[in-house]
N, C-alpha and C positions, 0 to 999 in steps of 0.2 A: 504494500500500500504506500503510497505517494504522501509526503508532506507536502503541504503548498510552499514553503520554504523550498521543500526540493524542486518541485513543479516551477517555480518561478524562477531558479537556478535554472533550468531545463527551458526555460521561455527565451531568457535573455540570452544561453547560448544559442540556440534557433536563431534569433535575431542578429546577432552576430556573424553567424556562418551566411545568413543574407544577405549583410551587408557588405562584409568581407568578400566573397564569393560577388559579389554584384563588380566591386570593384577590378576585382583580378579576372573577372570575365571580359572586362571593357578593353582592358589589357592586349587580349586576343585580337588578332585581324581579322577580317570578315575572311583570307584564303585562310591561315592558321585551321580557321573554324572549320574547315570543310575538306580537312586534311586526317583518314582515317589510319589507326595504328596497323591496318592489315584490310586486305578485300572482305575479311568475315569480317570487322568491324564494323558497327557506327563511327563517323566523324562525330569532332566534339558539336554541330551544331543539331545532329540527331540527338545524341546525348543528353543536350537541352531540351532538345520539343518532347522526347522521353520522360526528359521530370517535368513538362508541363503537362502531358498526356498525365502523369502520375499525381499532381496537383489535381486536376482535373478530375479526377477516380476520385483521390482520398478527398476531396473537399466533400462530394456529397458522400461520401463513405461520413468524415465526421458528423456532418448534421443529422444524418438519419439516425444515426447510433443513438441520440438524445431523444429519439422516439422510438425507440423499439426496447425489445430485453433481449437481443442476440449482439452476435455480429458478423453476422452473414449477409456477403454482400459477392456479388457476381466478380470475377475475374475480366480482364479483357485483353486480344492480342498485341502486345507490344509493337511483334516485328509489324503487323500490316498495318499497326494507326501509324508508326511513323513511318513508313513505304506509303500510306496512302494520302498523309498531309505535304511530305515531299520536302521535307525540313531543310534539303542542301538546295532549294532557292527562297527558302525565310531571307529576310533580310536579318546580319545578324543582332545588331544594333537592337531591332524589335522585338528579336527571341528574347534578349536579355530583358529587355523591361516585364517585356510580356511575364519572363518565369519571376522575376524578383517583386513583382509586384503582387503577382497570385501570389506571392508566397507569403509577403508582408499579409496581406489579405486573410489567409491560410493562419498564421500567427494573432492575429489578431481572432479569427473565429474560437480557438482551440483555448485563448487565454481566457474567454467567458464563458466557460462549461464548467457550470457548478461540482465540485470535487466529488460530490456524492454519487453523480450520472460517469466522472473518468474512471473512478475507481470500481465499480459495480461489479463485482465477476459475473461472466457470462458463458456460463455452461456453452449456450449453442454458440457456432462461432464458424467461418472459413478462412483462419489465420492457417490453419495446417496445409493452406490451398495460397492463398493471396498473399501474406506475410513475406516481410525479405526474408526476417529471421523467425521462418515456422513454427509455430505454437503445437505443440502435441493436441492433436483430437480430442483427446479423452482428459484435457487439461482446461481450465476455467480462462478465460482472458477478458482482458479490460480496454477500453476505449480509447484509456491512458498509454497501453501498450502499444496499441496501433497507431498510435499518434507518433511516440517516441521511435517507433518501427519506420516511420514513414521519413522520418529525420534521417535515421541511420542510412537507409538508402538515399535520399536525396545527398550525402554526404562520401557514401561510396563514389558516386557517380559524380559528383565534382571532382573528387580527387580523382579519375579515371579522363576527365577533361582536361585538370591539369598536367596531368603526368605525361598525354597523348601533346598536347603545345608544347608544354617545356622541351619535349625529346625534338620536336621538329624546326625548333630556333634554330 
């Protein structure tokens, strides 16, 4: 279970990796952006419309949770929303605002949900399915979790941005 002490440690680093990450995205050149680590990759500017695609999910993932007693919520195909939005002619300047701003957005939704509704264990659940980092089945999860889940990957996948620019300077 979550202190709000802790939760609010957990808001402000959120916020930070937003702002942080917003900055050292700008950094990037719109080519940089569109330059992938291998033919099986995404370039970093997939990468991006990937955590907007993932905003997008978790945003209504978060608000429903506040009205249900699960957390069960559909999956969706990564590879073909980004094959079908076409992310390496985004403009990239726009991706960026576009994801830091959802994001800010996303932060601010997650910071007014009463502690009683993050913390709630919920039996039913498709973190064992959806989750970065999988929740066993037959294990209780919280709203709190998925939120905090949704950081961690949004956090892999910056540093998978960065590391893919840095090596091509």
């Amino acid at each position: 279970m979550s202190t709000p002490n802790n939760y609010d440690q957990f808001l402000a680093d959120f916020r930070e990796t937003i702002l942080s990450a917003t900055v050292r995205l700008r950094d990037i050149t719109p080519e940089q952006s569109r330059r992938g680590a291998s033919e099986d990759n995404w370039a970093p500017i997939e990468i991006l419309g990937h955590l907007v695609d993932s905003a997008a999910n978790n945003h209504q993932r978060f608000v429903r949770a506040q009205f249900t007693d699960d957390l069960v919520f559909p999956g969706y195909e990564q590879e073909r929303w980004v094959s079908a939005q076409k992310y390496r002619d985004e403009s990239w300047p726009d991706l960026i605002q576009l994801w830091s701003s959802y994001n800010l957005h996303l932060l601010h939704a997650v910071s007014v949900i009463p502690e009683n509704i993050l913390t709630e264990a919920r039996e039913n659940h498709s973190l064992d399915q959806i989750a970065f980092n999988l929740v066993d089945r037959n294990k209780p999860a919280t709203l709190e979790y998925l939120i905090r889940d949704y950081v961690d990957h949004l956090r892999h996948h910056l540093e998978q941005i960065f590391e893919v620019t840095h090596s091509t300077e």
